[in-house]
VMD Tcl script that draws the C-alpha trace (Angstrom):
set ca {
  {28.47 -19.27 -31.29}
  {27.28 -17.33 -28.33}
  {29.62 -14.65 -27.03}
  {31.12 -14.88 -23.54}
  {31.69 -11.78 -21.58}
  {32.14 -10.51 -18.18}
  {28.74 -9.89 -16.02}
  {29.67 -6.36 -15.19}
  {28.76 -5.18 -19.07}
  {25.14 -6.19 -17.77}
  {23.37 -4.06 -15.93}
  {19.62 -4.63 -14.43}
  {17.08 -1.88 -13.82}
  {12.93 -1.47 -13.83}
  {11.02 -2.31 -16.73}
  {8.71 0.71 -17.82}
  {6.12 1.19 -20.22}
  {8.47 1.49 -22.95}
  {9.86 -1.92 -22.57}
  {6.54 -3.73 -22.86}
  {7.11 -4.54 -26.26}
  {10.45 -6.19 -26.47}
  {9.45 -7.82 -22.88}
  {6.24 -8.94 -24.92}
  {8.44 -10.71 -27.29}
  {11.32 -11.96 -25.09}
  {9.09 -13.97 -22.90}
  {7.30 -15.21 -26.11}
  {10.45 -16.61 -27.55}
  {11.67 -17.89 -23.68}
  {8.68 -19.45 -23.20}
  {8.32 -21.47 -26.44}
  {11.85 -22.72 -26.01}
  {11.41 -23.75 -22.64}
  {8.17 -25.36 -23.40}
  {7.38 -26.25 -26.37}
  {10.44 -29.12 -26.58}
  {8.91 -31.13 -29.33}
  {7.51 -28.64 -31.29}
  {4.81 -26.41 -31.15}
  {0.69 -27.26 -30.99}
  {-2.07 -25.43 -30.77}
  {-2.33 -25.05 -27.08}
  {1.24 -23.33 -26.99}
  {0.42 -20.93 -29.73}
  {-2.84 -20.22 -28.38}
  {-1.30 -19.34 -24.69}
  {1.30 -17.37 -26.11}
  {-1.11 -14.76 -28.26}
  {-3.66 -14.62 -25.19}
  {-0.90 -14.14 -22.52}
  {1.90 -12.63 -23.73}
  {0.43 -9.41 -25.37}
  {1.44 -6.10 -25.29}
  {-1.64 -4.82 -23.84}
  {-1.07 -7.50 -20.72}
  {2.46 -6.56 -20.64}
  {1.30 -2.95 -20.08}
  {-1.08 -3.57 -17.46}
  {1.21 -5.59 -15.65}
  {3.79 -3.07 -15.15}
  {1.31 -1.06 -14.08}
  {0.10 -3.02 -10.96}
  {1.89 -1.98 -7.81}
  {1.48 -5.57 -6.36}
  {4.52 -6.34 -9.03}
  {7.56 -5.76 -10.18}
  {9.80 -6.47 -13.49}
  {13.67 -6.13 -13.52}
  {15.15 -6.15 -16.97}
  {18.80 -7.30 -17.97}
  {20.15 -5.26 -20.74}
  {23.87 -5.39 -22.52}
  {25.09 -2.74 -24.73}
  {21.06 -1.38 -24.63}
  {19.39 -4.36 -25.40}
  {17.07 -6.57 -23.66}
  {18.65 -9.65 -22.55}
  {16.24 -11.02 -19.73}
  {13.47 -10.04 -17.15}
  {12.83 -10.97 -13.66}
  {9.34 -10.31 -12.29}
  {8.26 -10.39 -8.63}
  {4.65 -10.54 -7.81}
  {4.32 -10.01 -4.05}
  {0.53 -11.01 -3.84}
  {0.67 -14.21 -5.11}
  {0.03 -17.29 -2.51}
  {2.47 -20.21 -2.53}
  {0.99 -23.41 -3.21}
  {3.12 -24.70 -0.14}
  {1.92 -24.52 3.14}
  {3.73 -22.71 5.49}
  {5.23 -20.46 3.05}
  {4.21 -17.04 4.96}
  {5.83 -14.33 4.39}
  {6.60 -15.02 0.92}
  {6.63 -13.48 -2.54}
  {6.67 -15.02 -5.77}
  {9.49 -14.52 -8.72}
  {7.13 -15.46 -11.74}
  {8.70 -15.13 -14.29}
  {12.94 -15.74 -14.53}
  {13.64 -15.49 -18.48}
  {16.92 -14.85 -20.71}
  {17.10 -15.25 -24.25}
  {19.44 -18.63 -24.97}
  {21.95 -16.76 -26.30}
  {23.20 -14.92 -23.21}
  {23.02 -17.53 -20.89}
  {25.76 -18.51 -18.68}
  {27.03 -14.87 -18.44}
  {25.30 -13.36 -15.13}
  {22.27 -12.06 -16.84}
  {20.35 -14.89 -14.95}
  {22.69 -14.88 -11.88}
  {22.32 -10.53 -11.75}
  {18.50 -10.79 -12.10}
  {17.69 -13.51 -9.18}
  {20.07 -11.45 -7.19}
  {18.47 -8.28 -7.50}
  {14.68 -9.92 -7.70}
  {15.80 -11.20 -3.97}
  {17.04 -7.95 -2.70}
  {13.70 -6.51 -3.91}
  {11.81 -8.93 -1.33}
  {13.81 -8.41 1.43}
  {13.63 -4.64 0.82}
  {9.68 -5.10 0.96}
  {10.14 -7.16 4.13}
  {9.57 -10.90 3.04}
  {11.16 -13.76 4.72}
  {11.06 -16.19 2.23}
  {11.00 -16.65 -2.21}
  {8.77 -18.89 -4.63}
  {9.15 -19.71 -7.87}
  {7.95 -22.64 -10.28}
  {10.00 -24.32 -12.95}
  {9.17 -26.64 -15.44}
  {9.92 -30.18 -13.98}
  {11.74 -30.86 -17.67}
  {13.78 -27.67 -17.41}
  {17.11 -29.49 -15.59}
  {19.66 -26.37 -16.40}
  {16.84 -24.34 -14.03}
  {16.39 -26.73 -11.53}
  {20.31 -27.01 -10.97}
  {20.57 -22.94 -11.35}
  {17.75 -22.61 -8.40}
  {19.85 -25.43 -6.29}
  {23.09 -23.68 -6.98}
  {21.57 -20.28 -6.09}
  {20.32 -21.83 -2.36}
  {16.72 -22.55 -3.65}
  {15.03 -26.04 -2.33}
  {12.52 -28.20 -4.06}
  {9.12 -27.66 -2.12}
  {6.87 -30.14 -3.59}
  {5.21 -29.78 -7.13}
  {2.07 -27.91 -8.78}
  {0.67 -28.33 -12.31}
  {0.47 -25.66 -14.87}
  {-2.61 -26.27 -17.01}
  {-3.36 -25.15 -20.93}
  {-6.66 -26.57 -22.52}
  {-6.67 -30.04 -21.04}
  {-3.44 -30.47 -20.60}
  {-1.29 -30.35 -17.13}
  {2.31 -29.93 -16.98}
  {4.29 -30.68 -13.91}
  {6.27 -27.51 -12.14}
  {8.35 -27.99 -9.19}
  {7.82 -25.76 -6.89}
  {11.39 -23.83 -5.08}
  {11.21 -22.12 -2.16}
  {14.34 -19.64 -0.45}
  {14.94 -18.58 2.90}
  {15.73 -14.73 2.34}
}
mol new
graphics top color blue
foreach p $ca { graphics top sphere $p radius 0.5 }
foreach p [lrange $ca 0 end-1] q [lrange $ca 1 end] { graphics top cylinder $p $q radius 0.2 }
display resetview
């Protein structure tokens, strides 16, 4: 039974070095049950250990080209947002634009403004940097996304594939006017 409460007990700030661990394992456990919807194979376990390490986690806070927001209640990581502003949209004529890669919150805190907060602030972010315009891929399967993106002003832009081994998975790509 997931508890219900009001968004205001969340509050969002910057990730730092300290977080990388528990941001290390919150993606992990995002990302395999977002994914990995019939189970898990060797090409999801295999991503997960390469990718989502601690020592990746580290050097990705540390680039200046990105930035993670974390959603914590009662002192405890709920979520992350991260914003990479060098990354090129797969769109074409998506100047101006910067990327939210990575949108996660564990299952058990959805649908209490953790996700809501953390888009909100990730867009504030951009237009404080001076870009016109979001990006963000999401898992063609992932519906509850999709509909949170719409529902937040986002627009389906087309699609891209995200590949592991030999595998490619179908993303939609979502695009916002800022």
């Amino acid at each position: 039974i997931s508890e219900k409460v009001n968004d205001e007990s969340i509050t969002i700030s910057f990730a730092g070095a300290g977080d990388a661990s528990n941001l290390t394992v919150l993606k992990q456990h995002v990302w395999i049950e977002t994914y990995a919807t019939e189970g898990i194979r060797n090409e999801f376990s295999e991503y997960l250990l390469n990718n989502f390490t601690i020592d990746n986690e580290i050097t990705a806070l540390n680039n200046v080209r990105r930035k993670t927001l974390i959603a914590s209640k009662n002192n405890h990581l709920i979520g992350c947002a991260v914003v990479v502003f060098d990354a090129e949209c797969p769109v074409q004529g998506s100047n101006s634009s910067a990327e939210i890669s990575v949108l996660y919150v564990l299952e058990r805190f959805t649908g209490i403004g953790a996700g809501k907060k953390l888009l909100s602030h990730a867009i504030r972010l951009m237009q404080e940097e001076g870009y016109g315009n979001a990006w963000l891929t999401v898992y063609h399967k992932n519906t509850r996304a999709i509909g949170f993106y719409r529902h937040f002003g986002f627009t389906d832009a087309g699609k891209t594939y995200f590949s592991m081994q030999e595998n490619q998975y179908e993303n939609r790509i979502m695009t916002y006017l800022i």
